[in-house]
C-alpha positions as MATLAB code, in Angstrom:
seq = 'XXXXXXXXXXXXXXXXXXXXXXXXXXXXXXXXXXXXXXXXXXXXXXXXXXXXXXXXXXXXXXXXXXXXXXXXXXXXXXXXXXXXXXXXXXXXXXXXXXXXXXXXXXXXXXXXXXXXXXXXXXXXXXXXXXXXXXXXXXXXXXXXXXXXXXXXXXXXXXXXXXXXXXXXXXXXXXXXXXXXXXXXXXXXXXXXXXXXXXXXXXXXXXXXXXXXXXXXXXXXXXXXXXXXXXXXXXXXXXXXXXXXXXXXXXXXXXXXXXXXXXXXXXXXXXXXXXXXXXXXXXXXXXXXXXXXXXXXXXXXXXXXXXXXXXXXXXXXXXXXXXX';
ca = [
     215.825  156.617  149.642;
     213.896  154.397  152.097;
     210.276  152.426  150.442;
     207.329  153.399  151.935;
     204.550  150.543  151.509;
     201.006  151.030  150.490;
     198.711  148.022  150.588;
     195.274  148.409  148.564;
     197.566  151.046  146.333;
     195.625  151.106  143.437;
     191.989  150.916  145.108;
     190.073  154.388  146.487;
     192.101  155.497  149.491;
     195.059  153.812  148.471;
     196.198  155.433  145.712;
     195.090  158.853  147.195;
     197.432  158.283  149.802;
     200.036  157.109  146.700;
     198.686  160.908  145.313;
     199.471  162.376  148.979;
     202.745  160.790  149.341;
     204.342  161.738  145.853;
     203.011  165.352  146.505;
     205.359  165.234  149.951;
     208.089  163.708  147.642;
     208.039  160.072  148.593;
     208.285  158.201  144.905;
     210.077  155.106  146.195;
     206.435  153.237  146.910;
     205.602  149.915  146.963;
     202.538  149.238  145.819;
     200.437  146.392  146.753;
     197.090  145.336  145.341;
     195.608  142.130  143.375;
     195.852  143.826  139.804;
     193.862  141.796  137.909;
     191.563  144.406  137.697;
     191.458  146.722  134.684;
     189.306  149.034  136.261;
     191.418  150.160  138.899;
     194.822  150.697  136.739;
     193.556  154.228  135.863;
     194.093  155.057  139.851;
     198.069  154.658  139.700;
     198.502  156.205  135.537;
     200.783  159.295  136.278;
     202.138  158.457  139.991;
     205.603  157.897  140.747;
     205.405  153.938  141.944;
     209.075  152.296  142.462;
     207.112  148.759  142.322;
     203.739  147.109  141.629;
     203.487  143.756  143.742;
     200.836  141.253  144.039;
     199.671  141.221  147.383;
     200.164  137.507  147.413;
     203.606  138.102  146.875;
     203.616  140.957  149.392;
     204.972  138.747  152.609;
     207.645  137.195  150.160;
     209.374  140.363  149.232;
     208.691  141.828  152.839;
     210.813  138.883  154.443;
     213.535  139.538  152.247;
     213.557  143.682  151.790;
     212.248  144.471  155.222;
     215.782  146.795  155.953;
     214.908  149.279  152.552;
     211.196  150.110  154.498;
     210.501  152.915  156.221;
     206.630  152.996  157.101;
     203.828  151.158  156.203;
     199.982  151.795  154.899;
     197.873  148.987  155.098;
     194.839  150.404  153.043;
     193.940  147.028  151.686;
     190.485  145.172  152.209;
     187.640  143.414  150.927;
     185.267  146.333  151.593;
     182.033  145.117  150.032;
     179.443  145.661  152.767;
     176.847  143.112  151.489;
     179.656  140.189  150.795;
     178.068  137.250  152.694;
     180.851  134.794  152.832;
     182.725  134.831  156.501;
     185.786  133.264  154.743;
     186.694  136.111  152.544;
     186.651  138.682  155.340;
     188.945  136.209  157.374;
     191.557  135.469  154.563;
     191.875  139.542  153.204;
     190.840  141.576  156.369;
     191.952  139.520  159.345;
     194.669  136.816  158.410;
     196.193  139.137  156.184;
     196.233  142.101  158.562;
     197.464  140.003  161.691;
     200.365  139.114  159.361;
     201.445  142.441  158.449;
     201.016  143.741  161.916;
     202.958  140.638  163.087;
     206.182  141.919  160.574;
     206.157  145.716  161.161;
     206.358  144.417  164.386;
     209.335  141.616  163.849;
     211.218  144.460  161.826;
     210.315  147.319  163.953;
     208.499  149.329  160.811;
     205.738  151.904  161.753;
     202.678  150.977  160.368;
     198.982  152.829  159.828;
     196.599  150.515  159.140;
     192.347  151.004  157.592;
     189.783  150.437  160.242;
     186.307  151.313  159.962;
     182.894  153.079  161.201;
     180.950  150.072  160.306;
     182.695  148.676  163.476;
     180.712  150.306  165.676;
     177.071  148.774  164.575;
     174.222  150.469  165.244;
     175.642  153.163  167.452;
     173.725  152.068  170.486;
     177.159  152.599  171.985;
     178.515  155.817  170.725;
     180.591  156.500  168.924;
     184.410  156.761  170.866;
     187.320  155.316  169.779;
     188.179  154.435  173.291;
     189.990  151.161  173.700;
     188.080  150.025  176.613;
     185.013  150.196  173.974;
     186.252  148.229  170.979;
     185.470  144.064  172.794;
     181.490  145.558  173.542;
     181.137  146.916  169.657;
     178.439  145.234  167.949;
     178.824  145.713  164.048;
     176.064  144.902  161.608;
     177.587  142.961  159.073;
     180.737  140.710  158.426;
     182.994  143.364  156.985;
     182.805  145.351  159.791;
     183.078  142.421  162.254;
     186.389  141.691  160.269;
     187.681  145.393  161.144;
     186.734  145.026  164.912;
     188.113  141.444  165.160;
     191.688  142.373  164.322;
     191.387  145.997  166.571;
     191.136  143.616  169.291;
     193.203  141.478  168.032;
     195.869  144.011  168.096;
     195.086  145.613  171.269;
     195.838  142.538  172.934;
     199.483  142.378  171.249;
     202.340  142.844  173.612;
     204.772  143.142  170.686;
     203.551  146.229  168.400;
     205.328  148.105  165.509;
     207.367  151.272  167.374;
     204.486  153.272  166.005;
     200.890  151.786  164.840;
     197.740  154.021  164.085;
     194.181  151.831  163.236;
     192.115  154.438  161.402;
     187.909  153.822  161.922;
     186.971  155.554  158.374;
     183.736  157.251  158.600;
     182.410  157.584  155.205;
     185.174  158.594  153.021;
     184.186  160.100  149.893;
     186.482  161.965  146.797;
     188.250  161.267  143.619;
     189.492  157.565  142.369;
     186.381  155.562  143.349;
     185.153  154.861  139.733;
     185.927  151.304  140.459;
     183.412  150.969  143.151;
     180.086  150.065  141.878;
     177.306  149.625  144.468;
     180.169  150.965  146.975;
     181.084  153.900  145.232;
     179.585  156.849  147.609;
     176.481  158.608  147.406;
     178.244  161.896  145.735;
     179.173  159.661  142.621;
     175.696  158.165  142.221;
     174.259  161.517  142.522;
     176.350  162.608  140.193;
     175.749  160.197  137.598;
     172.052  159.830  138.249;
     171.588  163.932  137.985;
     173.554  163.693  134.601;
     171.593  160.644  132.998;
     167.844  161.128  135.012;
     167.795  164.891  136.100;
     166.932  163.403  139.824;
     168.378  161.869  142.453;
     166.905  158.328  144.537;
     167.705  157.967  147.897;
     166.783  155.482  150.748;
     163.410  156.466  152.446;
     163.650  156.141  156.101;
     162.181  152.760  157.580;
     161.891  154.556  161.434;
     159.825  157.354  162.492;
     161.682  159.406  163.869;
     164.052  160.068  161.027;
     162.590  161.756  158.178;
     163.228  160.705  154.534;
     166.624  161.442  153.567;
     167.484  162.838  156.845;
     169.528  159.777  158.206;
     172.779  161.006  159.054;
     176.835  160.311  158.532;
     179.825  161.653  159.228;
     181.045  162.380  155.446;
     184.358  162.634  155.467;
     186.347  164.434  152.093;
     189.697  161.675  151.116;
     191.478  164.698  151.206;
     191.359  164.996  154.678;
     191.680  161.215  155.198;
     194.970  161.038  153.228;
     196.586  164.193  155.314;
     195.431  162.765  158.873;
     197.690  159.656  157.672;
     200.493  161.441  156.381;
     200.782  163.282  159.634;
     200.198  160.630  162.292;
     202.670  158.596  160.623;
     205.564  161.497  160.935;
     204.101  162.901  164.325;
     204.663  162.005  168.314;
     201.013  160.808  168.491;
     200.441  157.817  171.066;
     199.570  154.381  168.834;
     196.153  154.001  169.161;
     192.877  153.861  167.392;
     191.772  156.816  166.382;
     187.893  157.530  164.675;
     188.203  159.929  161.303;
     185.669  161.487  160.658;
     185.002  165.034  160.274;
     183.433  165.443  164.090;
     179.674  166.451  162.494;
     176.602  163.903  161.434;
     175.254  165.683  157.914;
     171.932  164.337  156.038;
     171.956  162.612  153.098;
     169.361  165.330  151.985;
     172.260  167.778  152.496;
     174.647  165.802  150.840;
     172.471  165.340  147.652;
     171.396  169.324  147.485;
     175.087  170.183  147.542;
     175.521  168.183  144.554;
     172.940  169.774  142.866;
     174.186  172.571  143.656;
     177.921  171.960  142.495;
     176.261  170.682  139.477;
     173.999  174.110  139.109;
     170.948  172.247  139.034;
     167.924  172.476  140.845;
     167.583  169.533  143.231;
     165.121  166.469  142.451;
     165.042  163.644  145.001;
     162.821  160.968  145.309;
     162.590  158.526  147.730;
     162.650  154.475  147.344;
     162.834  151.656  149.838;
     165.795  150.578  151.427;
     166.896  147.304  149.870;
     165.372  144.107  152.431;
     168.972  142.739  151.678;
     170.533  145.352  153.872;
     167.694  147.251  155.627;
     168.370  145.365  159.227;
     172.037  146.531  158.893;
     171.257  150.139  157.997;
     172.986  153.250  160.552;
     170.571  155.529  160.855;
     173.308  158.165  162.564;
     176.659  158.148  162.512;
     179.305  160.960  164.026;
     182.878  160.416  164.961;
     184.322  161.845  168.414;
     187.832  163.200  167.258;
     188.685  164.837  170.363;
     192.070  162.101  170.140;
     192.934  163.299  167.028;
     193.203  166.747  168.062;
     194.818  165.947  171.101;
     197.502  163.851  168.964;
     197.939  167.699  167.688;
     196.055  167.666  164.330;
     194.775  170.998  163.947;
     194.426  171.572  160.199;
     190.299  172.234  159.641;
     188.730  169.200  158.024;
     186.677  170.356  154.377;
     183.040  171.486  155.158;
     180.838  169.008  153.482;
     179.319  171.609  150.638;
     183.143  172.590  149.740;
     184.393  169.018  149.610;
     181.259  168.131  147.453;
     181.921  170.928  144.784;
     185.834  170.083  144.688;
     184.808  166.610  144.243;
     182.093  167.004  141.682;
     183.717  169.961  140.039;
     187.191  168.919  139.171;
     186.755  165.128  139.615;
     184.014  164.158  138.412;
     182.843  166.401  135.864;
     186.234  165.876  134.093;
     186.489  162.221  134.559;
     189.931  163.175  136.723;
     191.889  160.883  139.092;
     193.438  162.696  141.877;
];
């Protein structure tokens, strides 16, 4: 049996898509991450893993095993949002990424890779993941310049993998982000905060025409992420960019009451400032056009936020489960 490769393996989407892949029988996965962290180990305990490399030993082993590959997820990043130092992004999100797109390409290895939302700024633009629009994007902060520099970057490549798929995550939320801290998403400090406070803080809005609570994103379930994935990678889509998201802009407001609700409690939200620290880089609204996606021939419905919030809160984190 052929390796399939999964970079960020033991982080969030990662090892979902580890989860997804064993579940569709693929156990001969390579899984690369830096591992140094103990917190994330508890994301790969019970999944059928052939091999655990360092990612700075990833290229190495790729050189010399490229022939025993059959695909490759590059779910690996430095995803910190607020990380101010231009070098990091450009050593993990670029460098690293241009390299692996560089070998699938050399050894002719299909290869879906993590793109993001936060490349397309403000939204002042839209929000299509038309080609012609990814050189005009302006993105708020360095991690999402990182994902827009290497989208160009690779749709300016004449020599391409026989199948690529850049994937511009709205905002993913779902089982096996424990590890995230000020990351994590809103459904898992809602969680917590309704279990230790019996309320809920969110941002107030800073802009007048967005009530408090009521900014908007496209909240996308991993669930859905990790299937999108699975079936690009074994489908006839065109390579491409493609936006995933669920297609609808919810409130945080809604987002919060349907924890409370999958909770059974009755909801308590108050309202604090946006931190100064990242109130200038703050999307107000944020909904993915998917109309690609569909017409790449994914038709399985996406989670409705309320179900994917009660799943999430419910099995996962209730239970302390990993998915």
């Amino acid at each position: 049996m052929k390796m399939v490769i999964v970079t960020g393996a033991a982080g969030f989407i990662g090892s979902c898509m580890v989860n997804k892949l064993n579940n569709k029988g693929f156990t001969n996965i390579v899984a690369v991450d830096d591992f140094s962290r103990d917190d994330k180990q508890p994301n790969l305990t019970g999944k059928s893993v052939g091999l655990l490399l360092p990612r700075n030993q990833f290229f190495e082993w790729f050189t010399q095993n490229h022939q025993q590959v059959e695909a490759v997820y590059h779910l690996g990043a430095r995803t910190d949002t607020t990380e101010s130092d231009p070098e990091i992004f450009n050593t993990l999100n670029l460098q690293y990424s241009i390299r692996v797109f560089q070998m699938c390409s050399q050894y002719a290895i299909p290869l879906i890779y993590a793109s993001s939302a936060a490349t397309y700024g403000d939204g002042e633009l839209g929000y299509s993941d038309d080609h012609q629009l990814v050189p005009r994007l302006k993105p708020l902060n360095l991690y999402g310049h990182s994902k827009n520099d290497f989208d160009q970057w690779v749709l300016g490549q004449t020599e391409t993998p026989p199948f690529w798929a850049g994937m511009k995550f709205f905002n993913v939320f779902g089982p096996n982000e424990y590890h995230k801290g000020r990351m994590a998403s809103v459904v898992f400090h809602a969680c917590r905060q309704i279990k230790e406070h019996g309320e809920v803080t969110l941002f107030r809005s800073h802009k007048p025409e967005f009530a408090d609570g009521e900014q908007q994103r496209d909240f996308v379930y991993v669930k859905d992420v990790v299937s999108v994935m699975l079936y690009l990678m074994h489908s006839n889509a065109s390579p491409g960019i493609y936006n995933l998201g669920t297609g609808k802009a919810r409130s945080f407001n809604d987002l919060v009451n349907a924890t409370f609700s999958a909770m059974r409690k009755t909801p308590n939200i108050r309202y604090i400032d946006t931190p100064e620290d990242i109130r200038d880089k703050y999307q107000y609204h944020t909904c993915a056009e998917m109309e690609k996606l569909k017409q790449a021939g994914y038709t399985k419905p996406f989670y409705s936020l309320e179900e994917a919030v009660k799943d999430y809160v419910r099995t996962y984190l209730l239970t302390g489960s990993y998915y």
